[in-house]
Structures are given as C-alpha cells and as structure tokens.
C-alpha positions as CSV (number, residue, x, y, z in Angstrom):
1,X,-24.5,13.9,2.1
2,X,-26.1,15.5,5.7
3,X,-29.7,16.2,6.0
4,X,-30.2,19.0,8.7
5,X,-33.0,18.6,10.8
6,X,-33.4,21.1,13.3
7,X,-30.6,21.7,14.6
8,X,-28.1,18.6,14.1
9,X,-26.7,16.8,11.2
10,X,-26.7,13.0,10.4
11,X,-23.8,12.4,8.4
12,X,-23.9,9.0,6.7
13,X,-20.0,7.4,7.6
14,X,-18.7,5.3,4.6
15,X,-15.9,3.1,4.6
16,X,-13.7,3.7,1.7
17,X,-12.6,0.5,0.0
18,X,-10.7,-0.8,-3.2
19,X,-12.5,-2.1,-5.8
20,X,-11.0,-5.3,-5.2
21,X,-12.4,-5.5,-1.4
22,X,-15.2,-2.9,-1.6
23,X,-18.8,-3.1,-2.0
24,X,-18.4,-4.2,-5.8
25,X,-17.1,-7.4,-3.9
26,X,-20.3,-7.5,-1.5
27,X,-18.6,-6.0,1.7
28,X,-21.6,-3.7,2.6
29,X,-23.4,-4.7,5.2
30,X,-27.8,-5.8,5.1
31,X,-29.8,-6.6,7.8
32,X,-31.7,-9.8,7.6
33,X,-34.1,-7.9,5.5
34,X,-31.5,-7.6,3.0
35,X,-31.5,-4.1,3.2
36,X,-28.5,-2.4,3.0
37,X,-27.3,-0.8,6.2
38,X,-25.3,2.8,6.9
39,X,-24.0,3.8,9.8
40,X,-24.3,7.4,10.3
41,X,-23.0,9.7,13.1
42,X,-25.1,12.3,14.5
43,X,-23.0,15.6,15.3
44,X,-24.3,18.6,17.5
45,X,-23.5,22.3,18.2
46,X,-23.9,23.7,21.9
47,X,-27.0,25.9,20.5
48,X,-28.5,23.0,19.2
49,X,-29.2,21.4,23.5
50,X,-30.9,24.9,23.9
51,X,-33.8,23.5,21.7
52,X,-34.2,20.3,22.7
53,X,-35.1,18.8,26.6
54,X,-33.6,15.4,25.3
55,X,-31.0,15.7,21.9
56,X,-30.2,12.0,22.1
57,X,-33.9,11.2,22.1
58,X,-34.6,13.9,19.2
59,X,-32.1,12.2,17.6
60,X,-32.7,8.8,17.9
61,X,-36.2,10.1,16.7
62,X,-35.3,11.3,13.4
63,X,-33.2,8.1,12.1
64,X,-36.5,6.1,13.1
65,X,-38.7,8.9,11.2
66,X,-35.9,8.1,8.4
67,X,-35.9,5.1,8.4
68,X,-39.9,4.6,8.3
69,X,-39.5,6.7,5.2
70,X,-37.5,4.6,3.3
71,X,-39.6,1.5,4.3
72,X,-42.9,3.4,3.3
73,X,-40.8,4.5,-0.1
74,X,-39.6,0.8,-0.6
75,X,-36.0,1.8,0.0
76,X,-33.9,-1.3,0.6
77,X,-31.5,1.2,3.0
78,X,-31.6,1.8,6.7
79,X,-29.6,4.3,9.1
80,X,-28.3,2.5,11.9
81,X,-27.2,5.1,14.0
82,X,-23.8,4.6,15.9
83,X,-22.3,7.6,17.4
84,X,-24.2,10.6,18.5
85,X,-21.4,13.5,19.7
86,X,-21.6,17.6,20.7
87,X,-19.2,19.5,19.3
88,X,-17.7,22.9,21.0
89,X,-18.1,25.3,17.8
90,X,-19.9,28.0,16.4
C-alpha cells in the first residue's frame, strides 16, 4: 500500500512474522488507545523539495491529516511516522 500525496509516498513498513510469533500471537503494537500502530517511512524524489518550502513539515502534516481521518472514521489504526528520507532518482 502507498498513498501519494503531492509529491512523496508514505509507505506503511511491516514486519514480516511467523504465524507462531506474528500478529496472530498479539505482536503488533497499540497505543494506550488500543489502536493499532504502523510505522511508515516517508520517501522523497529531488523534484518533490522544488514544491515544498519545508518537506519534513508537509510531511509530518499529512500523517497528522491521516491520522485525524481515521479517528473521525473510527479507525482503531494510527501512522506513526519513523523515517522520513530523499532519494536521488528520477
């Protein structure tokens, strides 16, 4: 799954696991909410700073916006954003 808004991708990281020791087991993380939590790592093309004054606050901005939406859609998931990187490609 990646969502592209404007002009960088969040790209939901999961953590593959057995069935023995996966999330059938109760590994995935929640927050105190008991909302599940995925971390996600925000990837970004050189072209993509020539839109943006401040990427890592756009960025920041749209897991927030995300995350409002699931609250508002009563969505027991939240991004937790933990790696925001540009990569050199075209």
């Amino acid at each position: 799954m990646k969502l592209l808004l404007r002009t960088f991708y969040i790209v939901p990281l999961f953590i593959f696991a057995s069935l023995t020791n996966g999330y059938s087991q109760g590994a995935a993380s929640q927050d105190a909410s008991g909302n599940f939590l995925v971390d996600v790592m925000v990837v970004y093309t050189p072209e993509a700073t020539e839109q943006s004054s401040d990427m890592v606050d756009d960025i920041q901005r749209a897991v927030d916006i995300i995350n409002m939406s699931f609250v508002i859609s009563d969505v027991r998931m939240r991004f937790n954003l933990v790696h925001i990187a540009q990569l050199d490609f075209v």
